[in-house]
Short mmCIF file of the C-alpha atoms (twelve columns), coordinates in Angstrom:
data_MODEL
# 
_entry.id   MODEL 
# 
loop_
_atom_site.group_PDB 
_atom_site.id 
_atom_site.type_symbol 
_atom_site.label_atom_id 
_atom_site.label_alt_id 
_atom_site.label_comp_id 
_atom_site.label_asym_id 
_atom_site.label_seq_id 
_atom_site.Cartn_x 
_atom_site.Cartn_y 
_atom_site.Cartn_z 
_atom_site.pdbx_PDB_model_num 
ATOM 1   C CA . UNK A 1   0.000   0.000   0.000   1 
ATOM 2   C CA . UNK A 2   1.212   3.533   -1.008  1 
ATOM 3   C CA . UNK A 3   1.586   5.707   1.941   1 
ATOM 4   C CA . UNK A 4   0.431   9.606   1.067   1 
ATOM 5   C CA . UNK A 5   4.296   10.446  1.698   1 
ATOM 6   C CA . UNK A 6   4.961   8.069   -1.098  1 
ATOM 7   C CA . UNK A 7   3.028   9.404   -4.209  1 
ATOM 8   C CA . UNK A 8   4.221   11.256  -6.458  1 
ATOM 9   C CA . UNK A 9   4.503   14.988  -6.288  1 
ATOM 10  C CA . UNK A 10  2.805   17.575  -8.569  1 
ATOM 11  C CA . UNK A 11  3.319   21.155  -8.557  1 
ATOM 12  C CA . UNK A 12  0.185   23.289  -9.907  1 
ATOM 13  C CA . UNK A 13  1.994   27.031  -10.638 1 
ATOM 14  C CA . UNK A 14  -1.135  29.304  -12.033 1 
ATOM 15  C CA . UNK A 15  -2.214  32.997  -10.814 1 
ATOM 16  C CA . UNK A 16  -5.896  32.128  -11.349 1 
ATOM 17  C CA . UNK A 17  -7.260  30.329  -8.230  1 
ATOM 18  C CA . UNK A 18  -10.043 28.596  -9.730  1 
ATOM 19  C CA . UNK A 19  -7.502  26.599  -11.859 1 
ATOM 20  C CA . UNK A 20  -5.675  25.681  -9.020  1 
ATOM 21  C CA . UNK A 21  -8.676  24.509  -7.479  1 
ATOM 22  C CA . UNK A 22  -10.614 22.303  -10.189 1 
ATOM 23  C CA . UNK A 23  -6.888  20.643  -10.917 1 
ATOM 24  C CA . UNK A 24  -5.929  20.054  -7.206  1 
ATOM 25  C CA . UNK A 25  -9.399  18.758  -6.483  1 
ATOM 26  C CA . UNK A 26  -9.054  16.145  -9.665  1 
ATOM 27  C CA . UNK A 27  -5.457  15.110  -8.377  1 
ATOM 28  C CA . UNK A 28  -5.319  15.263  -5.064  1 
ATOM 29  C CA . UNK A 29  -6.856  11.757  -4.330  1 
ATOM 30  C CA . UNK A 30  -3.201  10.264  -6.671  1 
ATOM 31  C CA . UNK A 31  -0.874  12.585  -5.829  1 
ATOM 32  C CA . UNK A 32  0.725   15.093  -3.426  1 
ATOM 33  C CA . UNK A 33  -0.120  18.678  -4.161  1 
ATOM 34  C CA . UNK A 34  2.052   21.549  -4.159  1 
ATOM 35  C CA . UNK A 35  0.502   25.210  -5.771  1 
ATOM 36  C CA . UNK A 36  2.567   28.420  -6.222  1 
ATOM 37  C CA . UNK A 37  0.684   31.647  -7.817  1 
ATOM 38  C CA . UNK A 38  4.279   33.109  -9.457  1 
ATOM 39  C CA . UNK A 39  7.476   32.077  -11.137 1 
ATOM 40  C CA . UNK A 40  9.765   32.878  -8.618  1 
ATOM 41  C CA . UNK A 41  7.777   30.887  -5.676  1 
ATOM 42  C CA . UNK A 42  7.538   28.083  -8.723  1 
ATOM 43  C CA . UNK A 43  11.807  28.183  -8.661  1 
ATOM 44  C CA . UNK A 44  11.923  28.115  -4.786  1 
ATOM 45  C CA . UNK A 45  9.594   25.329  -4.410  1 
ATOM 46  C CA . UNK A 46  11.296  23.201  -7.455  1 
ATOM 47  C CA . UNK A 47  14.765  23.739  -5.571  1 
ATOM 48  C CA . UNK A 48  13.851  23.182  -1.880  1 
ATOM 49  C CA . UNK A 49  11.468  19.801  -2.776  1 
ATOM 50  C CA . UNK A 50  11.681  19.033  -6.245  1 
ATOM 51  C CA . UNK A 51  8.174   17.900  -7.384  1 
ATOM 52  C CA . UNK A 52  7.805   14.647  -10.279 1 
ATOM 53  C CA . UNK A 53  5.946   16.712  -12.168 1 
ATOM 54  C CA . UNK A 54  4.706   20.761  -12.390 1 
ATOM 55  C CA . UNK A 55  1.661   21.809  -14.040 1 
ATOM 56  C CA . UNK A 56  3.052   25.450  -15.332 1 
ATOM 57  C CA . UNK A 57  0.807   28.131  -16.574 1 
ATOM 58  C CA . UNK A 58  2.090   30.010  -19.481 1 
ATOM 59  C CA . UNK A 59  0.284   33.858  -18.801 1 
ATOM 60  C CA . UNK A 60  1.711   34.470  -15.329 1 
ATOM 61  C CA . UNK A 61  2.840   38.514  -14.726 1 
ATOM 62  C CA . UNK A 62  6.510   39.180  -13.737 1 
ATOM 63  C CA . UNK A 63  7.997   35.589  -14.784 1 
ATOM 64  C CA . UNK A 64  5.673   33.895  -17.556 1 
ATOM 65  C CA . UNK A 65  5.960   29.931  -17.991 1 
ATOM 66  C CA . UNK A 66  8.450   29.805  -20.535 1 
ATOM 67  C CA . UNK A 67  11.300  31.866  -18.621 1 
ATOM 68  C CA . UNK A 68  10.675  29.195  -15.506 1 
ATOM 69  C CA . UNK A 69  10.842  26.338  -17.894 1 
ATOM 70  C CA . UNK A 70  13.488  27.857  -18.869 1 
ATOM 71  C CA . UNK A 71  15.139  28.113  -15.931 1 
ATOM 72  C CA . UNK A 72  14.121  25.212  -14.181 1 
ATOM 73  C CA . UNK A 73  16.100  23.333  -17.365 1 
ATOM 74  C CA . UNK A 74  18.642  25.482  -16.624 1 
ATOM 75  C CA . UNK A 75  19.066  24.292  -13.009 1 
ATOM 76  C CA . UNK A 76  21.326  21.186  -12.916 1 
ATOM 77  C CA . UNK A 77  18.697  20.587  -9.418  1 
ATOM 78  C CA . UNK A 78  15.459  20.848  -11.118 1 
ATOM 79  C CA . UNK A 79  16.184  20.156  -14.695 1 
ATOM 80  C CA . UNK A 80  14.715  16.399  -14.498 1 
ATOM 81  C CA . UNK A 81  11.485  17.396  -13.338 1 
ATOM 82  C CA . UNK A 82  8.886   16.695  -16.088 1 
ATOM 83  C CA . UNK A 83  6.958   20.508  -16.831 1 
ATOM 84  C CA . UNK A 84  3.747   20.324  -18.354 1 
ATOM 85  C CA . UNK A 85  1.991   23.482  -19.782 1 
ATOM 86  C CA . UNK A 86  -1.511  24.504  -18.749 1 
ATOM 87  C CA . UNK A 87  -2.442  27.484  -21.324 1 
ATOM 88  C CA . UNK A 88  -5.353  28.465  -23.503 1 
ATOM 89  C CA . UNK A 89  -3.510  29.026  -25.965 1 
ATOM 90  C CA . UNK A 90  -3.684  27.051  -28.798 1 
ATOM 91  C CA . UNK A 91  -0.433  28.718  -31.480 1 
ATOM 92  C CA . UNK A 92  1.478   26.068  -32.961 1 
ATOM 93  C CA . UNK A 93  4.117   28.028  -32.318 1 
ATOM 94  C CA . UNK A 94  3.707   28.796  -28.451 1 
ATOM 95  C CA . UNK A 95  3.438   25.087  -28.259 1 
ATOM 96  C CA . UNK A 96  6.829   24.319  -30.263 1 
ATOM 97  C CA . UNK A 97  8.504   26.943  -28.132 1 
ATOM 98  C CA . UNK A 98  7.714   25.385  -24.535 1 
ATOM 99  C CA . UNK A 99  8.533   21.730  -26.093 1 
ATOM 100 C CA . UNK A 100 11.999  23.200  -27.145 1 
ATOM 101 C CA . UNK A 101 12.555  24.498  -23.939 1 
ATOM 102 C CA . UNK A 102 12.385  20.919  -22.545 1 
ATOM 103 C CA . UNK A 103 8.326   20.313  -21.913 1 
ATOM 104 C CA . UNK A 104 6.873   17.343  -22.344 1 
ATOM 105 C CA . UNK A 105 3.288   18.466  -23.112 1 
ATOM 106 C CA . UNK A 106 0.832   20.780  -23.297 1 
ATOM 107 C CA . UNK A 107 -2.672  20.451  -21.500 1 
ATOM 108 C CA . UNK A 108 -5.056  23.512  -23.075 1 
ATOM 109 C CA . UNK A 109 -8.097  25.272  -20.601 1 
ATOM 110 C CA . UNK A 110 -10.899 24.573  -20.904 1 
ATOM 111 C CA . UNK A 111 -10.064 21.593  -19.000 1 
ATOM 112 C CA . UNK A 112 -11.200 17.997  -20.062 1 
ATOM 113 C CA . UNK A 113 -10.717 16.582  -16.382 1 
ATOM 114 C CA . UNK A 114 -10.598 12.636  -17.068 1 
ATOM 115 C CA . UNK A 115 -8.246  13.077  -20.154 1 
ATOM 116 C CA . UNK A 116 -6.378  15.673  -18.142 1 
ATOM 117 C CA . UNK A 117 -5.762  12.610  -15.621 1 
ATOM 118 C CA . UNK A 118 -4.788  10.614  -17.900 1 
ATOM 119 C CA . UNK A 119 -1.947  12.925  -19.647 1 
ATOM 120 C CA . UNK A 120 -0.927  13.446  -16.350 1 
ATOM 121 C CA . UNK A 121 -0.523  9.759   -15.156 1 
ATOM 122 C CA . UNK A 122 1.566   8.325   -18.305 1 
ATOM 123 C CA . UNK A 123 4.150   11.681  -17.856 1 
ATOM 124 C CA . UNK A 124 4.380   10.592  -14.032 1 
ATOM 125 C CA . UNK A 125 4.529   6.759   -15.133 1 
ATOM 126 C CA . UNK A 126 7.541   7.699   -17.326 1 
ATOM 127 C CA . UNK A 127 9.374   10.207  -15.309 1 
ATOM 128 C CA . UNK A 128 9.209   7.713   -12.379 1 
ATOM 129 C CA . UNK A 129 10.679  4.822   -14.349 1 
ATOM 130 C CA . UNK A 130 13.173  7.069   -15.330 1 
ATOM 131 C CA . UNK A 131 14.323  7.862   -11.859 1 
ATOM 132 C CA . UNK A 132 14.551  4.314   -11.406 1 
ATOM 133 C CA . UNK A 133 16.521  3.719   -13.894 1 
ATOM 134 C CA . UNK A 134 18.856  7.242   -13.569 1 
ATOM 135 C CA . UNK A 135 19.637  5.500   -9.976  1 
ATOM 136 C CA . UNK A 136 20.231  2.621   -10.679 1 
ATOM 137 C CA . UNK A 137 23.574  3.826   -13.064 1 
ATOM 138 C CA . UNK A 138 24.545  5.533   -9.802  1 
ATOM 139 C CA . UNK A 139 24.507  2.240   -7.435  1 
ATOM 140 C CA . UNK A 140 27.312  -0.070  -6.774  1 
ATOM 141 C CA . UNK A 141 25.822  -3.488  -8.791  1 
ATOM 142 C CA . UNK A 142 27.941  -5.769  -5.833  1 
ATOM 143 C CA . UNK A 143 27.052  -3.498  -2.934  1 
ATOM 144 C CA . UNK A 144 24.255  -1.464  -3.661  1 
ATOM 145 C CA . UNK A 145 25.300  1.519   -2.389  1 
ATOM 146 C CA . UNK A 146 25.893  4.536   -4.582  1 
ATOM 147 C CA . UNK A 147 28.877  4.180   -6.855  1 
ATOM 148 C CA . UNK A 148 31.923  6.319   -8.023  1 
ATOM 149 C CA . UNK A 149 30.365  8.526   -10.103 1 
ATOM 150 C CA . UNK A 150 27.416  9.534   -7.670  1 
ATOM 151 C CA . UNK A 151 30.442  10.460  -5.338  1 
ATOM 152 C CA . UNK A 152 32.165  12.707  -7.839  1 
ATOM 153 C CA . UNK A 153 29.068  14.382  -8.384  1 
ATOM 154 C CA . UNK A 154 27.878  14.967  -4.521  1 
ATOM 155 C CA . UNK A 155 31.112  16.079  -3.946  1 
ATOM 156 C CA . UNK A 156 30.724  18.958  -6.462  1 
ATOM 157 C CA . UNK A 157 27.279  19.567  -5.112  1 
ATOM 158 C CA . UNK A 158 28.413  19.291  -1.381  1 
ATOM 159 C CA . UNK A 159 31.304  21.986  -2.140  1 
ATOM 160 C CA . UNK A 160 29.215  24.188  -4.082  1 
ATOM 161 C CA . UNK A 161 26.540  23.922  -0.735  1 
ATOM 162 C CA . UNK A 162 29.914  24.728  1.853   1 
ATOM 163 C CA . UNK A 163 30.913  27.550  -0.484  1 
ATOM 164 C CA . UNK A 164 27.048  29.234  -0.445  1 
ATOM 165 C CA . UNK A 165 26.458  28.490  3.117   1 
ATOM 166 C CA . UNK A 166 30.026  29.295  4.788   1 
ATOM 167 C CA . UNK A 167 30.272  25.238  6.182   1 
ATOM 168 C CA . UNK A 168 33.012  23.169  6.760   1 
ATOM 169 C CA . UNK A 169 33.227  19.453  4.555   1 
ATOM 170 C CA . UNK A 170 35.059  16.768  5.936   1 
ATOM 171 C CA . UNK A 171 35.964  13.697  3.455   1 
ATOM 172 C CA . UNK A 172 37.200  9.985   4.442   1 
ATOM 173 C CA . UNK A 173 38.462  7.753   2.432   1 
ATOM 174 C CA . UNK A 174 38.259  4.321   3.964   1 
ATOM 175 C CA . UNK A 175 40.469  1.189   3.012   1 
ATOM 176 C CA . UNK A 176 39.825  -2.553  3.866   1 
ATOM 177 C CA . UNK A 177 43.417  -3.695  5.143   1 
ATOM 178 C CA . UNK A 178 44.894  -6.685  3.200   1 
ATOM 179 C CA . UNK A 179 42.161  -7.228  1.067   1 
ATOM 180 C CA . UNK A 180 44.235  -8.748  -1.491  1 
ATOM 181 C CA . UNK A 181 45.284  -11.420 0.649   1 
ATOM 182 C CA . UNK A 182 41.656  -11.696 2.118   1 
ATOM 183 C CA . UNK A 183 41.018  -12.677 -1.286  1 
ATOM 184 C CA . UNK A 184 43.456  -14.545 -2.400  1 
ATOM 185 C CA . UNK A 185 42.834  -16.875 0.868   1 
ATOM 186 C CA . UNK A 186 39.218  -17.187 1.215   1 
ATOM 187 C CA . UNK A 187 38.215  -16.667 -2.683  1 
ATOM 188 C CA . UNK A 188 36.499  -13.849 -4.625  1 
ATOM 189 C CA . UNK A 189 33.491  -15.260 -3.661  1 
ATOM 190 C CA . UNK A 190 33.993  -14.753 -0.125  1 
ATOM 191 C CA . UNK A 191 35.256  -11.512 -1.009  1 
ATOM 192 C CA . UNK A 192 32.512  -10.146 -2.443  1 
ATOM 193 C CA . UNK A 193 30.207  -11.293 0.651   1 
ATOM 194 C CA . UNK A 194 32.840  -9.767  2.728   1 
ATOM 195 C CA . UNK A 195 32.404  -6.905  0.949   1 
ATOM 196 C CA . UNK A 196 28.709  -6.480  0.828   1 
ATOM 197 C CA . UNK A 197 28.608  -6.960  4.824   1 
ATOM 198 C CA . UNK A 198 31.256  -4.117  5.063   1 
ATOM 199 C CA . UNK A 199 29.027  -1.861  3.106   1 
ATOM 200 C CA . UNK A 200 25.720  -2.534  5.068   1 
ATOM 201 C CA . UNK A 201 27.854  -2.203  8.055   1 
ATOM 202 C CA . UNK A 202 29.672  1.588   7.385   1 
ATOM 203 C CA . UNK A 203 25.815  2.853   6.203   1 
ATOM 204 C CA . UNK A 204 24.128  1.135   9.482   1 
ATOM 205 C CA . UNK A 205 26.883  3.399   11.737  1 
ATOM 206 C CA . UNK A 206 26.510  6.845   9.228   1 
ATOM 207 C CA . UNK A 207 23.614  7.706   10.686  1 
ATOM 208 C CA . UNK A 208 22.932  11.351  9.747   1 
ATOM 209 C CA . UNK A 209 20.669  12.508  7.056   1 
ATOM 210 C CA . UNK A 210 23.680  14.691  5.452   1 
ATOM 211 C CA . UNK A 211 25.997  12.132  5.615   1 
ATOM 212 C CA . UNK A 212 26.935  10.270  1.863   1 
ATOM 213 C CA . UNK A 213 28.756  7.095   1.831   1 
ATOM 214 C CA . UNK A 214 30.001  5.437   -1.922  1 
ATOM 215 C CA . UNK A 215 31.817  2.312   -3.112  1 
ATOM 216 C CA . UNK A 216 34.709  3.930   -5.234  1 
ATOM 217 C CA . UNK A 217 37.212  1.473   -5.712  1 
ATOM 218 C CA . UNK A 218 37.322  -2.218  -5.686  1 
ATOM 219 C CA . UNK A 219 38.357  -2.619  -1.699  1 
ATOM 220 C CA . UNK A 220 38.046  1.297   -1.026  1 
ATOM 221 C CA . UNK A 221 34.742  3.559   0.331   1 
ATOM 222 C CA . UNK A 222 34.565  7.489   0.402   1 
ATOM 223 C CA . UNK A 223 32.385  9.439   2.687   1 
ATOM 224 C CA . UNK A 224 31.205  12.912  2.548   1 
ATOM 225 C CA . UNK A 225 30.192  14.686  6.152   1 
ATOM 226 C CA . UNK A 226 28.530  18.076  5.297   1 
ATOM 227 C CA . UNK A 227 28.899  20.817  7.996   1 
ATOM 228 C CA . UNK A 228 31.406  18.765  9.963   1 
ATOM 229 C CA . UNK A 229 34.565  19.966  12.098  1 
ATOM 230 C CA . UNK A 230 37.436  17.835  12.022  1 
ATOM 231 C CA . UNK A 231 37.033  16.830  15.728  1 
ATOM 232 C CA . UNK A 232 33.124  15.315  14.578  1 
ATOM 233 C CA . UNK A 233 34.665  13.586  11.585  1 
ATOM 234 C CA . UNK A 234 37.392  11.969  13.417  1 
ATOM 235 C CA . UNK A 235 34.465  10.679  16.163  1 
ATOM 236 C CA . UNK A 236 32.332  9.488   13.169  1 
ATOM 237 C CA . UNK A 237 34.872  8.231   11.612  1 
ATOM 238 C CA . UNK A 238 36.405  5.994   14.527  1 
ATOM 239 C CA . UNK A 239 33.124  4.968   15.357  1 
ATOM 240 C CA . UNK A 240 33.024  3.297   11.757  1 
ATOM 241 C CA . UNK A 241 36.253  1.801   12.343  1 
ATOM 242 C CA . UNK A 242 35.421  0.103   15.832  1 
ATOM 243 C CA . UNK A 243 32.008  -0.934  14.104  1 
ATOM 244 C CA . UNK A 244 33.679  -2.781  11.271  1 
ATOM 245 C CA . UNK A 245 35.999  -4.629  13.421  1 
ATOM 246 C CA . UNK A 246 33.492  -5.710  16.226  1 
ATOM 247 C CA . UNK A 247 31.884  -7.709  13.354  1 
ATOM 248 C CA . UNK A 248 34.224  -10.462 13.868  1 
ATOM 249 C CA . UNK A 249 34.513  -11.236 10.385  1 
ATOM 250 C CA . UNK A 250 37.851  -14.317 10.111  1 
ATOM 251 C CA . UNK A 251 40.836  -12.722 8.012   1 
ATOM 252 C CA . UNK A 252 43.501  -15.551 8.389   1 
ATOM 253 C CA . UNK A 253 46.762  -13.689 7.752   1 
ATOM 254 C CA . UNK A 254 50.024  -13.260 9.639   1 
ATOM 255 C CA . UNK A 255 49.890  -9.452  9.280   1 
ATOM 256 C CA . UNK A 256 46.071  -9.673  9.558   1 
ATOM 257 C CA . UNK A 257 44.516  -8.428  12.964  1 
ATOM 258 C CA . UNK A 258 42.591  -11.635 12.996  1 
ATOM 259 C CA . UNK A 259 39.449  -9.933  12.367  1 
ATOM 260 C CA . UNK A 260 38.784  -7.542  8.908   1 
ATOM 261 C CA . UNK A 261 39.543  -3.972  10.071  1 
ATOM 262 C CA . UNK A 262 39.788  -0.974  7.658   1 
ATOM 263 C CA . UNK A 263 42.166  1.740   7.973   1 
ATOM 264 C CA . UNK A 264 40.683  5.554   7.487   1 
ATOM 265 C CA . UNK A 265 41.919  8.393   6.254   1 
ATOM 266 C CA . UNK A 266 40.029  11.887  6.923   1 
ATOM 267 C CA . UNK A 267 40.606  15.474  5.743   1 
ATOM 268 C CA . UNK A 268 37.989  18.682  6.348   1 
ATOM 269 C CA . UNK A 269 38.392  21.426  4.730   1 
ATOM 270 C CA . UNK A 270 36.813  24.194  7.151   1 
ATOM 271 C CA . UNK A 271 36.659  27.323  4.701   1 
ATOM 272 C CA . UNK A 272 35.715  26.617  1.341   1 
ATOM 273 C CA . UNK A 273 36.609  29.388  -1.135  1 
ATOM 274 C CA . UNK A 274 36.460  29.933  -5.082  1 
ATOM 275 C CA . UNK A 275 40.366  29.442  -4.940  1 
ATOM 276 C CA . UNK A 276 40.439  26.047  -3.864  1 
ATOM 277 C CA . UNK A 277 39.425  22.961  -5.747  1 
ATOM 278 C CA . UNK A 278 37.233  19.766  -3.949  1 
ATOM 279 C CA . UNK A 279 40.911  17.759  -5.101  1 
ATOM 280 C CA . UNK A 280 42.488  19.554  -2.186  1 
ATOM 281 C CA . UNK A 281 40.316  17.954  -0.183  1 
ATOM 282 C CA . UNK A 282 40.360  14.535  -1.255  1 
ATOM 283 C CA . UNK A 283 44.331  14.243  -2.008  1 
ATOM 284 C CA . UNK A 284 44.609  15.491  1.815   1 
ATOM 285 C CA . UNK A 285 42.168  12.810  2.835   1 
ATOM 286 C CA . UNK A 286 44.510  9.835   0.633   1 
ATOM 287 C CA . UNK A 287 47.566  11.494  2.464   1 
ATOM 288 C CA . UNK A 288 45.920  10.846  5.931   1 
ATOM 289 C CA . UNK A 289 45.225  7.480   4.871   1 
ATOM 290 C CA . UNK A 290 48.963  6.787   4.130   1 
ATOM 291 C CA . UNK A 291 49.601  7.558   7.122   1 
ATOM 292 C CA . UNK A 292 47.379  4.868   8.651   1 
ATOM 293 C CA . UNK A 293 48.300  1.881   6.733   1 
ATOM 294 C CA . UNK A 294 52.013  3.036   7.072   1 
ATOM 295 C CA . UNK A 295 51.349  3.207   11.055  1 
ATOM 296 C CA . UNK A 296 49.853  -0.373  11.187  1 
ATOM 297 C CA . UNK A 297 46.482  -0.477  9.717   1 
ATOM 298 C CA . UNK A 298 43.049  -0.424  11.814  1 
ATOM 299 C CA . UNK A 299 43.196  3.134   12.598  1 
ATOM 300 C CA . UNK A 300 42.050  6.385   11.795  1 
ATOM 301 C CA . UNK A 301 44.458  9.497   10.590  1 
ATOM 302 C CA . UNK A 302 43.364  13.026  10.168  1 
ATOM 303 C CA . UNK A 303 44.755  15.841  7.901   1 
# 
């Protein structure tokens, strides 16, 4: 059963009230409702809680629809949301114009409530088996978590957020010690379970909304702590370590501590500025994890 805080989102933007109010009442009993009377509350709303899909007049003063599809496409936030155009107009070339800009349909006024539904349902069908499938490039296939390329890109976004807001980032990098040989004794096999139980148990102990954990390397993890200190990221980031090794899981190996452990290595960068690049940031954080595995593994060391 689909809990209300489950269905899909639509955003009604029209200045006219009784529009708002014959679509909301048609849609409401499907779908979450958001309404905004202007483009700029339309932007503000899109960025703060992206909707699946906004129902966007055309004739608004100040901001028509065009120059917020416009700029919602613009937006590298909002740019997947799927805008549909409520107008009376009916100009071929109005029409061509928003689908340019990136619509995916027009819906004209009068409004024609069950086909309205129904336009409305197949655009939130298809943008939601998009989503699934735009995740699922961004997931780990072994581990499920989010992959290398969903770091690279949070990182951007998470540096772009500490530059706006004046916030510190801290980054670890996080290494599974002797690995190789974990492998190479047990089997691949074994290593992959190993693997999948280290995953589950690093995103069991990060438990903070902000905070972003990724697979990045075969027998290495990166996390992201937004708005975090050094001091917090070295507490978070021990507590990972002491969670991974009270798991008990066998690693027979002379060098081995017996158990897996991982060794971490964690950098924060407290001001970011326009002058420095997020590879400051995670070069410091591989330097600090030199330092662990050349000072014996199962440990955490802070740059």
């Amino acid at each position: 059963m689909i809990t209300p805080s489950q269905q899909p989102m639509i955003l009604i933007v029209d200045d006219v009230l009784s529009n708002v109010q014959i679509l909301a009442e048609a849609l409401s009993v499907d779908y979450r409702i958001k309404v905004a009377s202007n483009g700029e509350d339309t932007l503000k709303i899109a960025q703060r809680e992206p909707p699946d899909l906004i129902l966007l007049d055309v004739m608004m003063p100040h901001m028509n629809g065009f120059e917020v599809c416009r700029r919602l496409k613009e937006n590298t936030d909002t740019r997947n949301i799927a805008v549909v155009f409520v107008t009376a107009m009916s100009n071929g070339a109005d029409e061509e114009k928003g689908l340019n800009l990136g619509a995916v349909d027009y819906i004209t006024k009068p409004f024609m409530i069950p086909i309205t539904k129904a336009r409305i349902r197949n655009h939130i069908s298809l943008k939601l088996q998009a989503d699934l499938l735009g995740s699922l490039a961004f997931l780990d296939a072994l581990t499920l978590i989010p992959n290398r390329r969903r770091f690279d890109e949070t990182l951007i976004s998470e540096w772009g957020r500490a530059l706006r807001d004046t916030t510190p980032l801290s980054m670890a990098i996080i290494n599974i010690d002797y690995f190789q040989k974990y492998n190479n004794y047990y089997g691949y096999g074994a290593g992959d379970v190993c693997l999948k139980m280290l995953a589950g148990g690093l995103v069991k102990r990060l438990n903070r909304p902000g905070d972003f954990i990724a697979r990045y390397a075969d027998d290495e993890f990166m996390v992201l702590l937004p708005d975090t200190h050094l001091d917090a990221a070295r507490q978070i980031t021990e507590r990972l370590r002491m969670g991974i090794e009270m798991m008990g899981l066998e690693h027979y190996h002379p060098k081995a501590h017996a158990v897996v452990t991982i060794s971490i290595g964690v950098a924060t960068q407290s001001t970011v500025s326009k002058n420095i690049f997020p590879k400051v940031l995670s070069d410091a954080a591989l330097d600090a994890l030199y330092l662990a595995k050349k000072g014996g593994r199962n440990q955490v060391c802070h740059y």
